[in-house]
C-alpha positions as CSV (number, residue, x, y, z in Angstrom):
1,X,-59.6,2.3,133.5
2,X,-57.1,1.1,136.1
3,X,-60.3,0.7,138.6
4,X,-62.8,-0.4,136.4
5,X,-62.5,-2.7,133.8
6,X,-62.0,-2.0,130.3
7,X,-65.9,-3.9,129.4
8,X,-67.2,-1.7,132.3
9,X,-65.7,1.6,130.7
10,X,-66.9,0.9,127.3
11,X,-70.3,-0.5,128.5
12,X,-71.1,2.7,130.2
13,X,-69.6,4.9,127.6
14,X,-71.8,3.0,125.2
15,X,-74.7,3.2,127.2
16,X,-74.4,7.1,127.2
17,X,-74.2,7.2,123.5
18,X,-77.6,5.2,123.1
19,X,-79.4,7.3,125.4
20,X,-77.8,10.9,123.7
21,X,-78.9,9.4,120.5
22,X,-82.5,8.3,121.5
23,X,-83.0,11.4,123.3
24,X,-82.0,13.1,119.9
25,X,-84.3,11.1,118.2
26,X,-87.3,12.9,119.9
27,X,-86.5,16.0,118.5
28,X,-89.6,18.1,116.5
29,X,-90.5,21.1,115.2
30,X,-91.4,22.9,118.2
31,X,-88.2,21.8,120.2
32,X,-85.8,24.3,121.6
33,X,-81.8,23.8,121.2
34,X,-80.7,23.1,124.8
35,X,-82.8,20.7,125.7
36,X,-83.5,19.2,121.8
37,X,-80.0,19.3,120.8
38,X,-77.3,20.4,122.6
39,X,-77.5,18.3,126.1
40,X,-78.3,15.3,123.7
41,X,-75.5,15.8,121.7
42,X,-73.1,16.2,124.8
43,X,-74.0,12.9,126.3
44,X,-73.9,11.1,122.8
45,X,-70.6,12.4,122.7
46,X,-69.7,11.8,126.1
47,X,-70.1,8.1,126.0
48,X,-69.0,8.3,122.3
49,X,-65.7,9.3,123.9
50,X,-65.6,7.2,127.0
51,X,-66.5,4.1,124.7
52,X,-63.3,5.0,122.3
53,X,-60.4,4.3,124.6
54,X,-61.8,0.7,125.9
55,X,-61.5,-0.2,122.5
56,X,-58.1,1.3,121.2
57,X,-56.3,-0.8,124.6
58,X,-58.3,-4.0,123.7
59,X,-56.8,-3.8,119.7
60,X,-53.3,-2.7,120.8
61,X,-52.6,-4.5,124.0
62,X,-52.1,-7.9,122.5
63,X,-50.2,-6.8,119.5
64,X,-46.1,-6.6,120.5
65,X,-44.2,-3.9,120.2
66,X,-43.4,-5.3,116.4
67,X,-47.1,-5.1,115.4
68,X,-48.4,-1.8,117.3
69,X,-48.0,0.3,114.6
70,X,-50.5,-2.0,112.6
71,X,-52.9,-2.8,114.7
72,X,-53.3,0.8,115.5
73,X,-53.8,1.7,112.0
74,X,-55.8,-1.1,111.2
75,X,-57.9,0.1,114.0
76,X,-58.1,3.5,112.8
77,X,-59.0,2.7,109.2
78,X,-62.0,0.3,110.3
79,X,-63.3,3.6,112.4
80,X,-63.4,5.3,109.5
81,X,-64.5,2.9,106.9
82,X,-67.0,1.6,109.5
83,X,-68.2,5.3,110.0
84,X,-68.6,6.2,106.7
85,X,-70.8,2.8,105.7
86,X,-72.9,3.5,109.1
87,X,-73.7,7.3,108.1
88,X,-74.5,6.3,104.4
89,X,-76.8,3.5,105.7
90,X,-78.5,6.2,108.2
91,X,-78.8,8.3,105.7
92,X,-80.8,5.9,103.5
93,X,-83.0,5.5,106.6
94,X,-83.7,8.3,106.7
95,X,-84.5,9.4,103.1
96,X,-87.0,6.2,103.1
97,X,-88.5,7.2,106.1
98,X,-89.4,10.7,104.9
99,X,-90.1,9.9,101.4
100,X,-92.7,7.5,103.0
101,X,-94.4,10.1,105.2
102,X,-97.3,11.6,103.5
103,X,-97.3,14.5,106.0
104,X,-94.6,15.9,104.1
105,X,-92.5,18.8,104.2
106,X,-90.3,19.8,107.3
107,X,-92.4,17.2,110.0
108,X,-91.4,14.1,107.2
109,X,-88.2,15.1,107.3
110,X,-87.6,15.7,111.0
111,X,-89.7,12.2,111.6
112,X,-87.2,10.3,109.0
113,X,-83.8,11.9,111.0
114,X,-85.6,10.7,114.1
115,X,-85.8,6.9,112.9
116,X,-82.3,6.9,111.4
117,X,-81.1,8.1,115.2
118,X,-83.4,5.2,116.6
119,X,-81.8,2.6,114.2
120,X,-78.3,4.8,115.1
121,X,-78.7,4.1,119.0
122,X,-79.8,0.4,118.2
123,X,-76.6,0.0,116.9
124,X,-74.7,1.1,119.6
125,X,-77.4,-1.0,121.8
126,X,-76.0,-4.1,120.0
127,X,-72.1,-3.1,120.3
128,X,-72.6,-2.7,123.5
129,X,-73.5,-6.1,124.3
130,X,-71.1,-7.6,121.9
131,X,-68.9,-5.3,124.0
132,X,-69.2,-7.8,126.7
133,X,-66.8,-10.1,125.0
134,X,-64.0,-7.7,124.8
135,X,-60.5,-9.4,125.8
136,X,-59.5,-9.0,129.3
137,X,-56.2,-6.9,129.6
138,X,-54.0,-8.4,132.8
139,X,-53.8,-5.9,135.2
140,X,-50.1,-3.7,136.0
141,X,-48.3,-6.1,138.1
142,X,-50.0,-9.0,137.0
143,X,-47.9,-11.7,135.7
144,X,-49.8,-13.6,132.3
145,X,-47.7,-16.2,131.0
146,X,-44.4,-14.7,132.6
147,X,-42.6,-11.5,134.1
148,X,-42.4,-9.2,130.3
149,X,-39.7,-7.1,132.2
150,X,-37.2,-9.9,132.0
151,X,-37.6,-10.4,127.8
C-alpha cells in the first residue's frame, strides 16, 4: 500500500471478489470442484482479503490515538452486523429464486445459489465504486496540516 494507493488496493481487491463470485455463480450440476469451486472461491477470497486492509487504514487513520480503539471496533461491529444482514438477504434470494423455478429439485436450487452470488458480486460491483471516494491517507513524510512528531 505504500506504492499504490489505498483506492487502488481496494479497487483491485474488490474487483477480484466480483469476478470469484460471478465465476461461482456459474456453477451446475455437472461441474467439477477445481474449476467450479475451489479456484472461484480463492480469488473471491483473494480480493476479499486485499479489499479488507484499504478499508481498516481509511477508518483508523483519521481517528487520534484517543479514539483508535473506537473506531476500530466500530469498524469491526459494522463487518459483522453488515455481514450477517447481507447473508440473510442472499439467502432470501435465493430461497425465492428456487422456490420460483418449476424445474425443481437440485437444478432450482443450484439456479437460486447462482442468482444470490450474482446479486452478491453486484454488491461488491457497487462498493467498489463507492470505493472511489475513500479518504486519501498523506503519505509517510508528508506533512498535512503540520509536522505530528513535534505534538
Amino acid at each position: 500500500m505504500d506504492r499504490l494507493s489505498d483506492r487502488a488496493v481496494y479497487f483491485a481487491g474488490a474487483l477480484l471478489t466480483v469476478v470469484g463470485l460471478a465465476w461461482l455463480s456459474l456453477l451446475d450440476l455437472d461441474g467439477d470442484y477445481v474449476t467450479g469451486v475451489f479456484v472461484p472461491s480463492f480469488v473471491a477470497m483473494a480480493g476479499f482479503g486485499l479489499s479488507g486492509l484499504p478499508l481498516t487504514v481509511a477508518a483508523t487513520s483519521g481517528a487520534g490515538e484517543e479514539h483508535a480503539g473506537l473506531a476500530s471496533g466500530l469498524l469491526n461491529a459494522s463487518r459483522q452486523i453488515g455481514g450477517a444482514v447481507a447473508l440473510a438477504a442472499l439467502v432470501a434470494v435465493a430461497t425465492a429464486v428456487t422456490g420460483a423455478d418449476s424445474s425443481g429439485g437440485d437444478e432450482a436450487l443450484v439456479h437460486g445459489y447462482g442468482a444470490a452470488l450474482l446479486v452478491g458480486a453486484a454488491l461488491v460491483a457497487l462498493a467498489a465504486l463507492l470505493g472511489l471516494g475513500l479518504p486519501r491517507r498523506p503519505r509517510p513524510g508528508a506533512s498535512a496540516g503540520g509536522d505530528h512528531a513535534a505534538r
